[in-house]
Each structure stands twice: as structure tokens, then as C-alpha cells.
C-alpha positions as CSV (number, residue, x, y, z in Angstrom):
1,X,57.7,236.1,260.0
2,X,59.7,233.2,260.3
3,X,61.2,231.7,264.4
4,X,64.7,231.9,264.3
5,X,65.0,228.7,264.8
6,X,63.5,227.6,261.9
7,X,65.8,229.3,260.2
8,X,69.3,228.6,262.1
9,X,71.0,225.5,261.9
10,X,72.0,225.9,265.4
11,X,70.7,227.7,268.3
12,X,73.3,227.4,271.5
13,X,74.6,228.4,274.8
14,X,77.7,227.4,277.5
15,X,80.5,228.7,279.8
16,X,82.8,230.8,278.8
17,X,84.8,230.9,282.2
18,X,82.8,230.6,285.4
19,X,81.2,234.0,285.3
20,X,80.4,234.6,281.7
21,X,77.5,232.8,279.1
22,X,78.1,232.6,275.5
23,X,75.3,232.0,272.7
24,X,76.2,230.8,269.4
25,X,73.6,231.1,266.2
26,X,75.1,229.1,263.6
27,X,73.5,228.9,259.9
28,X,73.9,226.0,257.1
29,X,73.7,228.5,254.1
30,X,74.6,232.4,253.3
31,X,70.6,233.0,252.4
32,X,69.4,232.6,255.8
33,X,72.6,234.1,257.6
34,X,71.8,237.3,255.6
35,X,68.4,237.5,256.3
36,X,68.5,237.6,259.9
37,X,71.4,239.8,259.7
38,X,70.0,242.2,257.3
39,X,66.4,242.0,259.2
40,X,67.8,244.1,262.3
41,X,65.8,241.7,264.7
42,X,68.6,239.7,266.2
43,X,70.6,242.6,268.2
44,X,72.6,243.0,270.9
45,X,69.2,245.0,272.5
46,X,67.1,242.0,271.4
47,X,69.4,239.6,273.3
48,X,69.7,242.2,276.5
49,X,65.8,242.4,276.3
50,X,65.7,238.4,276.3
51,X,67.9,238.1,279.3
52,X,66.8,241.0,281.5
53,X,69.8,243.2,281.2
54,X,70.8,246.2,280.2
55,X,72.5,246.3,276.3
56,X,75.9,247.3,277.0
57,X,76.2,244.1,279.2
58,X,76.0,242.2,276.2
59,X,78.6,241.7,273.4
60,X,77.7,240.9,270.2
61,X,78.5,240.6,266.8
62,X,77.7,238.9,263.5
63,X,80.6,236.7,262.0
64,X,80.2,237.0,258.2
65,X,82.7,234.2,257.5
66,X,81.1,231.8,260.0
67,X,77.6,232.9,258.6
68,X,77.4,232.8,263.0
69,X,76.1,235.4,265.1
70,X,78.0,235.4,268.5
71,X,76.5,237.2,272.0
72,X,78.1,237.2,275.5
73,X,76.4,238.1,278.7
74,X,77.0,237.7,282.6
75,X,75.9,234.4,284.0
76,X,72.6,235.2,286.2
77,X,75.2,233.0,288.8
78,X,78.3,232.5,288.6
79,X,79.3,228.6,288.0
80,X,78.8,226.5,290.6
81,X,77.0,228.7,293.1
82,X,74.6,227.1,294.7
83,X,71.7,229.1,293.2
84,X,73.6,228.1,289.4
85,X,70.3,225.4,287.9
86,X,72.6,225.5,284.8
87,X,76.1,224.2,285.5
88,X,77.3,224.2,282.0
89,X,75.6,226.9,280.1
90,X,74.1,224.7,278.2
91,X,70.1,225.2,278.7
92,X,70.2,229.3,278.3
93,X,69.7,229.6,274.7
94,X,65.7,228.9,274.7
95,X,65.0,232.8,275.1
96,X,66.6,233.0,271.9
97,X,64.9,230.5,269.5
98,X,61.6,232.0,269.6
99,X,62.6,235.6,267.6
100,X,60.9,236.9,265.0
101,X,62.6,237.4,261.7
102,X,60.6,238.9,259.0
């Protein structure tokens, strides 16, 4: 078993408009894109799991020609509320790095 982010290039969040989070997992070669792919760990129920929500909250898809996996959830808050500890999105992603890919 092997973190995914030891195995992704990048591991990140932001906005995508005031009331929506975006996660990007980007990897430097088609080895390691297919083996998180092809493991079934990284999922849109993985990610709902991660964030507390239910799965069909979350979009997600793999992007073969990126080698990128892409997921989209409600923020917790939308931008700028005064509860928001994350104006920008860009601190989310942590939940993510620490999956297990066999």
C-alpha cells in the first residue's frame, strides 16, 4: 500500500465559484495514473467519505488524457461567510493525500 501522495505529482484544492470546491490529482507518468485508477480506491464514495457527505454530492471523474483525477463538492461555507477558515479553497485537499492505494 502506497499514500496517494507518494504517488501523485500533485494533490490540490480551490474555488470553483463561491459555493463549490474543486480537488485536482495530477500524476507525472501514465504508470502511476493507472494504478490508482485501476485500484478502485480513489472514488467518488472515497472522496464523499473524506468530506462527510453523501456520494452523489460529489462529482468525479478520471481524466485519462490529463492522467488527472478531478472531484467537486459543496463548500462546507460558502466564500466569504464569516464561518469560511478557507477563503480560497486552497487548504481542503489534506483529507485526500493520506489514501491508500494498493
Amino acid at each position: 500500500m502506497t499514500k496517494l501522495a507518494n504517488l501523485a505529482r500533485l494533490i490540490r484544492s480551490k474555488n470553483a465559484g463561491p459555493f463549490v470546491l474543486t480537488f485536482d490529482v495530477m500524476f507525472e507518468d501514465e504508470a502511476r495514473y493507472q494504478r490508482v485508477k485501476n485500484s478502485g480506491a480513489l472514488t467518488r464514495e472515497v472522496v464523499a467519505d473524506r468530506y462527510g457527505l453523501p456520494a452523489k454530492d460529489v462529482l468525479f471523474f478520471y481524466c485519462d488524457h490529463a492522467r488527472a483525477v478531478k472531484a467537486s463538492i459543496p463548500r462546507p461555507y460558502f466564500q466569504g461567510d464569516v464561518r469560511d477558515s478557507d477563503g480560497h479553497g486552497g487548504q481542503q485537499y489534506v483529507p485526500l493525500m493520506d489514501i491508500e492505494i494498493p
